[in-house]
Structure formats: structure tokens, C-alpha cells
C-alpha positions as CSV (number, residue, x, y, z in Angstrom):
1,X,237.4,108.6,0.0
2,X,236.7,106.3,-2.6
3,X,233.5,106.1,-4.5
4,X,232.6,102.6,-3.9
5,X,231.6,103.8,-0.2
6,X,229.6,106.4,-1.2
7,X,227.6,104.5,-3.3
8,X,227.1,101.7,-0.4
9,X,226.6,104.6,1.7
10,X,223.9,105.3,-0.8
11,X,222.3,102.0,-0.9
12,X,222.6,101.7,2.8
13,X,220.4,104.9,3.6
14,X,217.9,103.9,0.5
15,X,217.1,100.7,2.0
16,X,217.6,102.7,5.5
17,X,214.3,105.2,4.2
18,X,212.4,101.9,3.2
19,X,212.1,100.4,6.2
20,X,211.7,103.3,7.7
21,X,208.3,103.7,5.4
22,X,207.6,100.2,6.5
23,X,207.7,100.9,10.0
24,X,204.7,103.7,9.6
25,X,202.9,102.3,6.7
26,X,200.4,101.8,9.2
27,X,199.8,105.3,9.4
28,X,199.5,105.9,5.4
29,X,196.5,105.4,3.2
30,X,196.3,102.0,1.1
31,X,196.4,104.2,-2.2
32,X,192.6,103.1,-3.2
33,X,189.5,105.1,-2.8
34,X,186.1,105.3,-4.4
35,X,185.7,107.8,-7.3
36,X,182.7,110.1,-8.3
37,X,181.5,107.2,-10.5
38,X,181.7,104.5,-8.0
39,X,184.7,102.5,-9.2
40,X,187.6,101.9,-6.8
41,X,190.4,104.3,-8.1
42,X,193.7,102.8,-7.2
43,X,197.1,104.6,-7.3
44,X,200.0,103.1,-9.6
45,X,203.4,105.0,-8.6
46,X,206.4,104.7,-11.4
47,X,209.5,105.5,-11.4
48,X,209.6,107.2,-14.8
49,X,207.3,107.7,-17.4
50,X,208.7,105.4,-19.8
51,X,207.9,103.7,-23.5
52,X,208.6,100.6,-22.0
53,X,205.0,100.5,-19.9
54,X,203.0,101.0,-23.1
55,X,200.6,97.7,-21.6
56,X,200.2,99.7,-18.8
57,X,199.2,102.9,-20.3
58,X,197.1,101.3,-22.9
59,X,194.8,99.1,-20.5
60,X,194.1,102.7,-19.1
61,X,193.4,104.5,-22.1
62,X,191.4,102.0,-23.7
63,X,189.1,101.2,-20.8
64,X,190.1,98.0,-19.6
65,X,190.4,98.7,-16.1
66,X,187.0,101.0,-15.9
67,X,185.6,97.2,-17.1
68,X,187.0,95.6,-14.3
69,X,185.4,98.7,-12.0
70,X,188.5,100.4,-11.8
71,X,190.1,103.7,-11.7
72,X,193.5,103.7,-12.4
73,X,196.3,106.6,-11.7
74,X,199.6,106.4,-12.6
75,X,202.1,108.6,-10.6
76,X,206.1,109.2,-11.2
77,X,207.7,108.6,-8.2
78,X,211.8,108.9,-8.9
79,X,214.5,108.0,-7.0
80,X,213.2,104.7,-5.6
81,X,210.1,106.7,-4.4
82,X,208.2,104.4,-6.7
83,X,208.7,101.5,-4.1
84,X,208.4,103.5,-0.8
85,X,205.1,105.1,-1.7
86,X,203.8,101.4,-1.9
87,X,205.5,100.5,1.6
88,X,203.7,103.8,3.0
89,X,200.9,103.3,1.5
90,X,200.7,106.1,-0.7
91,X,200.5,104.1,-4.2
92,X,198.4,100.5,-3.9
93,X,200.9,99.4,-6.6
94,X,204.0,100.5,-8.5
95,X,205.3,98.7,-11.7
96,X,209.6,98.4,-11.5
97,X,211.9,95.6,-11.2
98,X,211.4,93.3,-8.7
99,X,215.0,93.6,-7.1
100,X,213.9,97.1,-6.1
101,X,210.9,95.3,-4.6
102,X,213.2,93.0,-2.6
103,X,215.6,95.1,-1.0
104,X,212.5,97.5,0.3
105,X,210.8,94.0,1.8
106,X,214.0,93.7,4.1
107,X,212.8,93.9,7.8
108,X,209.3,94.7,6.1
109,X,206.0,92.7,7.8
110,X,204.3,93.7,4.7
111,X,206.3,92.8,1.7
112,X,205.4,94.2,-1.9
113,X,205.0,91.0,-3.9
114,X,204.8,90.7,-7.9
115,X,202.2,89.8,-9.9
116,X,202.1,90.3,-13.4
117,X,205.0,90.8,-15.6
118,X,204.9,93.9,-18.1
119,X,208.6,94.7,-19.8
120,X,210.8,91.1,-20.4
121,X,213.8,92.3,-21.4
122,X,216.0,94.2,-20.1
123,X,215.3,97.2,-21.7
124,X,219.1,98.7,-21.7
125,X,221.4,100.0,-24.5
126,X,224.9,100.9,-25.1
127,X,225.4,103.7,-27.2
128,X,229.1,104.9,-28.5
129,X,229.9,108.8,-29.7
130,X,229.7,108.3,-34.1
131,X,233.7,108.5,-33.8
132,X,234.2,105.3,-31.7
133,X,233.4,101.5,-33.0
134,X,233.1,98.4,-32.4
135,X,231.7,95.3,-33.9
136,X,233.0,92.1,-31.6
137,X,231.2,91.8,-28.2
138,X,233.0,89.5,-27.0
139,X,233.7,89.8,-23.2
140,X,237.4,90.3,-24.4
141,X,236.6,92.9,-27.2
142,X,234.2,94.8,-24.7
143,X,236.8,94.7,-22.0
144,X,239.0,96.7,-23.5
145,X,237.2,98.7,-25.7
146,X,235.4,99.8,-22.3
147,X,238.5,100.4,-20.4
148,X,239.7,104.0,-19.6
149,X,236.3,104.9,-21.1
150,X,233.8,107.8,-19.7
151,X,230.1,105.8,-19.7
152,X,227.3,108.3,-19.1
153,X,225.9,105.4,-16.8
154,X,222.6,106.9,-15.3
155,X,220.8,107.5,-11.7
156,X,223.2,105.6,-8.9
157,X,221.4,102.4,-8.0
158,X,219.1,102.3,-10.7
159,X,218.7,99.4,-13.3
160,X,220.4,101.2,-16.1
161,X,223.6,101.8,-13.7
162,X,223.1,98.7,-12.3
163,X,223.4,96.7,-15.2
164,X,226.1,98.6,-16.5
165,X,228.2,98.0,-13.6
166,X,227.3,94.4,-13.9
167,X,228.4,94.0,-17.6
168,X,231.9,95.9,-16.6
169,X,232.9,93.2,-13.9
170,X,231.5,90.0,-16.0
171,X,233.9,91.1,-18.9
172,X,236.6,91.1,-15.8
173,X,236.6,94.9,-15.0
174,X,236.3,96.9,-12.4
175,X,233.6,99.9,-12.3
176,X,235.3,102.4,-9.8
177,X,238.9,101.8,-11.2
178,X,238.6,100.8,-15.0
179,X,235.9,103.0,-16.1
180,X,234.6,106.8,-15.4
181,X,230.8,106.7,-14.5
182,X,229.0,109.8,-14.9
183,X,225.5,109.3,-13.2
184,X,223.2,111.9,-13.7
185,X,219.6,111.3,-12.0
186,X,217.7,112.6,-15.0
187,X,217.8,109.7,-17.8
188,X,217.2,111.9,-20.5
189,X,221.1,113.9,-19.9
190,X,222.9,110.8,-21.5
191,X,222.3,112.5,-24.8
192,X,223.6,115.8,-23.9
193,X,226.6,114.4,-21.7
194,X,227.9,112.4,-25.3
195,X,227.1,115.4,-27.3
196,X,228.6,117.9,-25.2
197,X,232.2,115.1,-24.8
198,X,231.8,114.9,-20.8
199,X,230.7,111.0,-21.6
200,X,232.0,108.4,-24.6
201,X,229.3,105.9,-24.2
202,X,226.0,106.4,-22.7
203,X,223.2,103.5,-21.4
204,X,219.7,103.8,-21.9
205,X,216.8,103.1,-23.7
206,X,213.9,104.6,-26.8
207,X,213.5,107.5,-27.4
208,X,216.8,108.7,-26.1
209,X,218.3,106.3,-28.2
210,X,216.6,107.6,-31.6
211,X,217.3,110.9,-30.5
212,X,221.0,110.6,-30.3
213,X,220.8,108.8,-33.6
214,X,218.9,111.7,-35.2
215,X,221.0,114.5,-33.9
216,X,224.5,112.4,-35.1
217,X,225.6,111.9,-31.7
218,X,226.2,108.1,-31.6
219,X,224.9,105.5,-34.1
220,X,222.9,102.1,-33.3
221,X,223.5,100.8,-30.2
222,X,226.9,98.2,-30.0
223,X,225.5,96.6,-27.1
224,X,221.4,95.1,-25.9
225,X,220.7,93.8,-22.5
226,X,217.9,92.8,-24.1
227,X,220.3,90.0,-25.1
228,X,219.9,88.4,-22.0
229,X,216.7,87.0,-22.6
230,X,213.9,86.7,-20.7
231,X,214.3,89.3,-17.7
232,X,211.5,90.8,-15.5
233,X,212.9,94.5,-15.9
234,X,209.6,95.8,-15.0
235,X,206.7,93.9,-13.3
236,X,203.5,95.0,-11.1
237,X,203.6,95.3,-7.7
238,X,201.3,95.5,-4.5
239,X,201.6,94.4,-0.9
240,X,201.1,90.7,0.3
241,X,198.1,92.3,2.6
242,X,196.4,93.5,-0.7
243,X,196.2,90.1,-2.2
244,X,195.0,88.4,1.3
245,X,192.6,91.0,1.9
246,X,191.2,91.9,-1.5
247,X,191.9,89.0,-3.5
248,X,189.3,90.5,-6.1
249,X,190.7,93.8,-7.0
250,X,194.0,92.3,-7.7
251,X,192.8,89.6,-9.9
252,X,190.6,92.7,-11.9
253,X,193.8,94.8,-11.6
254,X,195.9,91.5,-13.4
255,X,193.1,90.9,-15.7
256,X,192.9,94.4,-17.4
257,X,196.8,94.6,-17.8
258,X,196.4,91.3,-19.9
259,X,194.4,92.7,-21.7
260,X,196.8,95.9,-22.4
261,X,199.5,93.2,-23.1
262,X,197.3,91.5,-25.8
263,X,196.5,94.6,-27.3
264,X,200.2,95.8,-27.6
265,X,201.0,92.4,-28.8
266,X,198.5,92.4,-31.6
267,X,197.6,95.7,-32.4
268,X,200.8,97.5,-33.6
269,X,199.1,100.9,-35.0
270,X,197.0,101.5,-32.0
271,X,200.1,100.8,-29.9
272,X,201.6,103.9,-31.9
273,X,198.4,106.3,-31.2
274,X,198.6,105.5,-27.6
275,X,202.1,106.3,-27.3
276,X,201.2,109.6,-29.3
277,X,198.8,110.9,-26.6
278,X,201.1,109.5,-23.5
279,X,204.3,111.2,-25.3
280,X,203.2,114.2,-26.9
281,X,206.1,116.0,-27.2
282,X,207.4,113.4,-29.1
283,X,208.2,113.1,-32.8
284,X,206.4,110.5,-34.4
285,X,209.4,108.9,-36.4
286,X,210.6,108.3,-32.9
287,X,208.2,106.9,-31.9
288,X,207.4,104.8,-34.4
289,X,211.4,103.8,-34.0
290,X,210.6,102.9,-30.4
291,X,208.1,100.8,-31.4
292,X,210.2,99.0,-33.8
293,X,212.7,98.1,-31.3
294,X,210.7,97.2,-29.1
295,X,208.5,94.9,-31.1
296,X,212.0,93.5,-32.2
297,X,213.5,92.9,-29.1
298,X,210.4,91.1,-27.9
299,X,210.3,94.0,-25.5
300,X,206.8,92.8,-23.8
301,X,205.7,90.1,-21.7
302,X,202.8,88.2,-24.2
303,X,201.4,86.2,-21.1
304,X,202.4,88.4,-17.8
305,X,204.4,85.0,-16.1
306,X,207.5,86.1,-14.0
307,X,209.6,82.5,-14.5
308,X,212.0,81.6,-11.3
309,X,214.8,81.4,-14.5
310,X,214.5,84.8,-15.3
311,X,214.0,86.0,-11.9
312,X,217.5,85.2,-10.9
313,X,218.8,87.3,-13.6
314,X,218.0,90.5,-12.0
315,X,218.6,89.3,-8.6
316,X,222.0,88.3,-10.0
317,X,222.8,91.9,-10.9
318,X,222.0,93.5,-7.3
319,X,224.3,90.4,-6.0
320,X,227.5,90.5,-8.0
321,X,227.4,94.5,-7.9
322,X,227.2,94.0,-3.8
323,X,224.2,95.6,-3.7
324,X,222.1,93.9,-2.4
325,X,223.2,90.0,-0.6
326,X,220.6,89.0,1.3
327,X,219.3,86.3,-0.7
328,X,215.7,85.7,-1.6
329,X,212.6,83.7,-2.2
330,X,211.0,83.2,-5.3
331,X,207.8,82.3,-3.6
332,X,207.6,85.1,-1.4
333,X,208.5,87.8,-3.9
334,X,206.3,86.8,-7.1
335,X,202.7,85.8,-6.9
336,X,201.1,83.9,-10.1
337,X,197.8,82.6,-8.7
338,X,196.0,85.2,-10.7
339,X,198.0,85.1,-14.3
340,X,197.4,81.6,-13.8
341,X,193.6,81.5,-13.3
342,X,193.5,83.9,-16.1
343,X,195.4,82.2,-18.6
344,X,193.1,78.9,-18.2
């Protein structure tokens, strides 16, 4: 059987468990409750505890939220669990792409709407073994320096995969047939997969890239969706019944991780001590190398505004790699009210 119906067999039963969680989200909590010191503790599920929600982890760290008289958690949820646990009511947000976001609102009463941007670029990277090269990436040059290659791809359905498949077919070829996807759930195994010779080229993002680069395995990356420009790869979340019923919380919510976002923006050595405690494990160099390319790359959001332009570039992805084709609304999946009353 081939693997392209596995993986919409894969798809079908994610967005199957989704709106199965809608259906009894009813039944689940809302993700908030009071804490000992009388501030409304609210649940933030993501998917993977990544460099790339620095704003996030800073607004925590440095108190912005407990100003606002919140309580922030932050959860990993993998495997798309980031998304369910806010349709079940488990998480009161999640931060993610808003595709993900979309194809769990199908058949869903209570959609999970966006409403503050965080990450802006799409925060993926191709990565070659040191023994392969290339320096034109031109759709012709990628096209066949990609073909018959093995590309250490990442997690079925996720963004990484997803925008690897997408680059494949826009340089005209075709994922299942062209190329050998390896797609390990655990993001980290990219490195490992090119070092041990099971992958040529591996996606992903800091500090798997430094590490490659420090243990010899492939040099800077040869390709940066980050290229593409302004791109919601990773926005805050909550359900439309949140902002009806408690317009205030989410406006505090919005307002703290502005603050986190100014502080990232501006304040480049705290930005490394935060990561330091949230990434112990860690080496500083990178680190501090994460931080460079991310500062380079215009990684962040600087105002927290999901535009309908770069909307549509995500939503392209899911569409042209047929997974999801439902269409969408701008309107009904992104919520501004509150960047915009805070920016004025």
C-alpha cells in the first residue's frame, strides 16, 4: 500500500480525535482556576518546548502575567495534543500554528481562534551531511539536488514535515516517489539519523541545528523557510467562548505576552539568561547561537498582529500537501481586537 494513504489515513483519524474532543469538551474543565495567591492560573498546552517561544517563557519568568493577576502554566502536549487539550478543555490556550487550529475547528461549535502572534517566520531549516553541497536554490538547483535524496523530515503532519513536503512539490517533485522521508516523532533524532547515514538532509530548527554543526555532522543550513517572510508559525490560541465570556482575561493574557515580545525584542542579554534557566541542559554557545539566528532571521513577532497576507501562507502549505482543503476564514480564525486596543 502506498504511503500517501497512510499518511491521509493519519490525518483523517487526527482530525477524527479532534472532533471527537469537541464533541465532549463540555464535559472537560476550561483549563483556569484560582491559585493559592488569588490569581486566575490558566493552562497553556505546547507542542514542544521550543527556543522559538522565548516571548512566551519570558512574560512568565519575568512576572508580566502575575501583573495582569495571572498564573500561567505551560504544558507539552505532542502529537497534536497541544490543540485537543484546548478543544477538551484541558489547556485554556496553546501557542502552535494556526493551520493546526483550523483543521481541529472542523465540525467544532467552539472554535479555537488566534490572538496574538509569537514566532513570524517559519522557523524551519535544511541541513545537508558536511559531504554534500550546494549553493544555488533555485527551484531547479533544489530539484535535483533533492531528488533520490533521504530527508530526515520530522513528526508526520507536523509543520517541519509539512513544509518540507511543500518545498519538494513547488520545486516540481513529488514527496512519496522522488524523495525518502524518514519521520521520526522526536525532533531532536534528525541529528542522530544524519550522523549515523540513515538520513542525507535533515529539517529543523536551534539548537539542533548548532548541535549538528558542532559535532561536524552538516554545516550551515543550505535552505531557511524563514525566507518566506512574514508567516504565523506559531501564534496564541483560546476558544471563541473564552473571548465572549471573559473578554478581560484574554486581553491581560495578550497584554503580558507583549510585553515578553518587547522584552525579547530589546533586551538581547536577558533574552539569553531566560533561555539559560528554560534550557538548562544546554550549552551556552548554543544558545547564544540560537539567539543569533533568531535575532537574524527576524524570528519574533515585534507587535503580536497575524496579517490575512501571511495567514495564507501556512494555510497554503496544509492545502497544496492535501492536507487539509476545506477552506477557511480569516475572520473566524484570528482575533485582533485586543493587539489592537493594545497597540493604541
Amino acid at each position: 500500500m502506498k504511503k500517501s494513504i497512510f499518511f491521509k489515513a493519519g490525518i483523517y483519524l487526527l482530525l477524527l480525535l479532534m472532533i471527537l474532543s469537541g464533541c465532549s469538551s463540555s464535559e472537560g474543565t476550561s483549563g483556569e482556576e484560582k491559585s493559592e495567591s488569588g490569581t486566575k492560573k490558566l493552562v497553556i498546552a505546547e507542542p514542544v518546548h521550543l527556543i522559538g517561544y522565548l516571548p512566551l517563557y519570558a512574560a512568565i519568568r519575568e512576572g508580566f502575567f502575575e501583573e495582569e493577576g495571572l498564573e500561567v502554566e505551560v504544558i507539552t502536549a505532542t502529537g497534536g495534543a497541544h490543540v485537543t487539550s484546548v478543544v477538551s478543555g484541558d489547556a485554556w490556550g496553546n501557542i502552535g500554528g494556526p493551520e493546526s487550529n483550523q483543521m481541529a475547528n472542523t465540525g467544532n461549535s467552539d472554535p479555537i481562534v488566534s490572538v496574538v502572534n509569537v514566532v513570524n517566520r517559519a522557523n524551519v531549516y535544511l541541513m545537508a551531511d558536511t559531504e554534500q553541497t550546494i549553493t544555488d536554490t533555485s527551484k531547479e538547483s533544489l530539484a535535483e539536488y533533492l531528488k533520490g535524496k533521504t530527508i530526515a523530515a520530522g513528526r508526520f503532519g507536523g509543520s517541519p514535515n509539512l513544509l518540507t513536503r511543500w518545498l519538494l512539490m513547488d520545486v516540481g517533485l513529488d514527496p512519496e516517489k522522488d524523495v525518502k522521508l524518514e519521520e521520526p516523532a522526536d525532533a531532536s533524532a534528525v541529528v542522530s539519523l544524519v550522523e549515523s547515514g540513515q538520513a542525507d538532509i535533515a529539517n529543523g530548527a536551534e539548537p539542533q541545528i548548532t548541535e549538528g554543526i558542532n559535532k561536524d555532522v552538516w554545516a550551515e543550513p543550505f535552505y531557511s523557510f524563514a525566507s518566506l517572510g512574514d508567516y504565523p508559525y506559531s501564534v496564541l490560541s483560546v476558544k471563541k467562548s473564552t473571548i465572549e465570556e471573559d473578554p478581560e482575561t484574554v486581553n491581560s493574557f495578550v497584554s503580558a505576552v507583549m510585553k515578553g515580545l518587547k522584552l525579547i525584542d530589546e533586551d538581547h542579554e536577558l533574552a539569553l539568561e531566560i533561555l539559560k534557566q528554560e534550557f538548562p541542559s544546554t550549552s551556552e554557545d548554543s544558545l547564544q547561537a540560537s539567539l543569533d539566528r533568531a535575532y537574524a532571521d527576524s524570528l519574533w513577532s515585534k507587535d503580536g498582529f497575524i496579517t490575512e497576507e501571511a495567514l495564507a501562507k501556512p494555510m497554503e502549505v496544509v492545502e497544496k500537501t492535501g492536507v487539509y482543503t476545506n477552506g477557511y476564514s480569516y475572520d473566524e480564525l484570528i482575533d485582533m481586537q485586543f493587539v489592537e486596543a493594545l497597540s493604541q
